[in-house]
C-alpha positions as CSV (number, residue, x, y, z in Angstrom):
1,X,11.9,18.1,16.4
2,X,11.9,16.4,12.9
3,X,10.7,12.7,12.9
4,X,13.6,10.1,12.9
5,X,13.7,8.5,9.2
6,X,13.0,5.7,8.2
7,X,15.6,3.8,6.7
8,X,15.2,-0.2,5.1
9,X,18.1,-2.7,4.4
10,X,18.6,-3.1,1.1
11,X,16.5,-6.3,-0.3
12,X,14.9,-7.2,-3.4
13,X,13.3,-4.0,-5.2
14,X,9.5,-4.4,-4.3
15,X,8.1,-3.4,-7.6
16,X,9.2,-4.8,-11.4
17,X,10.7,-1.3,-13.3
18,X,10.7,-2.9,-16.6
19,X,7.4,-4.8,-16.3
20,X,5.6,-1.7,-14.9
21,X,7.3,0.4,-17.9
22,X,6.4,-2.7,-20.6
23,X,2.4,-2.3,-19.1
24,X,2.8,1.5,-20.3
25,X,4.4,0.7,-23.7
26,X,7.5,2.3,-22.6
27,X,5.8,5.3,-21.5
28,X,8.6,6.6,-18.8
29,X,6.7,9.8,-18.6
30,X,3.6,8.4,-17.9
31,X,4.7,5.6,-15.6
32,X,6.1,8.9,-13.7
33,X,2.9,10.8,-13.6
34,X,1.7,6.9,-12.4
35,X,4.1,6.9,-9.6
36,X,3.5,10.5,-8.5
37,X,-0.6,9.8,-8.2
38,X,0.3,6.8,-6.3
39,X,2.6,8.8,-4.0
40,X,0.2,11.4,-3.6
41,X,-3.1,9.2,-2.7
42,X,-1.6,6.1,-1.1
43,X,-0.4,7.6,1.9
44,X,-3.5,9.7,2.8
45,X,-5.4,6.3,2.6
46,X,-3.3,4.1,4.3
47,X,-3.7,6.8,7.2
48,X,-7.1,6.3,6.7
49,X,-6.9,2.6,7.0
50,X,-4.9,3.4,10.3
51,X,-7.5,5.7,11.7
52,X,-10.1,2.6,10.8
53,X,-8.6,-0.1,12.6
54,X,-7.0,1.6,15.2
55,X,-10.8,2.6,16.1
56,X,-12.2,-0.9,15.6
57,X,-14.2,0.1,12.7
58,X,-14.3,-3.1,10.5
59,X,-16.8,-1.8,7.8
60,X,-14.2,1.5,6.9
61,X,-11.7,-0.8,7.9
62,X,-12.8,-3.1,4.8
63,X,-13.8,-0.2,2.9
64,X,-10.3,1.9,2.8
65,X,-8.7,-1.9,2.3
66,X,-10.4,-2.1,-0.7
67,X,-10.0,0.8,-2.0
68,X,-6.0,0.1,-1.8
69,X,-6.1,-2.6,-3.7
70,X,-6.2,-0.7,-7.4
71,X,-3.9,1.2,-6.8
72,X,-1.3,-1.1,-5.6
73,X,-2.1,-3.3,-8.5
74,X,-1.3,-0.3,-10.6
75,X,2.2,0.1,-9.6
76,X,2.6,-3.8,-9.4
77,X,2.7,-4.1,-5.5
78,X,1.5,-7.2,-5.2
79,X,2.2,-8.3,-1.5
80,X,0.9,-4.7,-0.6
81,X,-2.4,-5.4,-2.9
82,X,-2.4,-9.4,-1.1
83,X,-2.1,-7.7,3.0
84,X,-4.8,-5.3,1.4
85,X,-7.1,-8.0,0.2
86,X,-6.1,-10.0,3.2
87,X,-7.4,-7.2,5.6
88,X,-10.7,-6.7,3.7
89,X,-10.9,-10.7,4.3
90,X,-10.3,-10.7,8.0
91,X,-12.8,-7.7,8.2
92,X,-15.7,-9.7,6.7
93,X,-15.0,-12.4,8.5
94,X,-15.2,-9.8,11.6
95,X,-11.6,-11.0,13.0
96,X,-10.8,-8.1,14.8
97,X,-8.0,-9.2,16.6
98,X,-5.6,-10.3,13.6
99,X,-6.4,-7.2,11.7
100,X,-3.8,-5.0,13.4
101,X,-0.9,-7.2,12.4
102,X,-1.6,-7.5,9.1
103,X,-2.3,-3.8,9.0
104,X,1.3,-3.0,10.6
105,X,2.8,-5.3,7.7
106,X,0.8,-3.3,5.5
107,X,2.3,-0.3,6.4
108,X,5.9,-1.0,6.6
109,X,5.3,-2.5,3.0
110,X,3.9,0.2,1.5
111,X,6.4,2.5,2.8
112,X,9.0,0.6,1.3
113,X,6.9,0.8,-1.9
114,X,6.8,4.6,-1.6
115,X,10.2,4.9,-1.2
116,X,11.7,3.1,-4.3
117,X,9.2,5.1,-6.6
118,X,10.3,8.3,-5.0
């Protein structure tokens, strides 16, 4: 059976168009080719991040939250890049237990993301 999708109530877009097109000179193929990378990678690794914390593991944990953090910045998702940062954070400070809930805010976020650059 197919999964059920995901569907989000319309809000506030997530990302800036026009400042993430002014940050490629006005580039709309490139800012494309941006947006495709992005949709490519992104999800893999937030699986990744998934796999990390679901397991407990705070130093992969840490390491795949870091490694989100560029490319949300890229495409301008700042509260995806701040729950990113934030995760690395609780990580370090080896807060185990708050890490899932900012992981699940991190998801639903970055699907969002994902789906207005679709």
């Amino acid at each position: 059976s197919d999964p059920v999708p995901r569907t989000f109530p319309p809000g506030p877009p997530l990302l800036d168009e026009a400042e993430n097109l002014n940050r490629v000179g006005g580039d709309e193929a490139f800012l494309r080719r941006i947006y495709d990378l992005f949709t490519e990678k992104v999800p893999e690794a937030v699986e990744k991040l998934r796999e990390a914390v679901f397991s407990g593991n705070l130093k992969k944990s840490a390491l795949y939250a870091h490694s989100l953090k560029g490319p949300f910045s890229t495409v301008g998702a700042e509260a995806c890049r701040k729950l990113a940062d934030q995760i690395e954070a609780l990580c370090r400070e080896n807060r185990s237990s708050d890490i899932m809930q900012v992981f699940e805010q991190l998801e639903k976020e970055s699907a969002k993301v994902l789906e207005q650059i679709k």
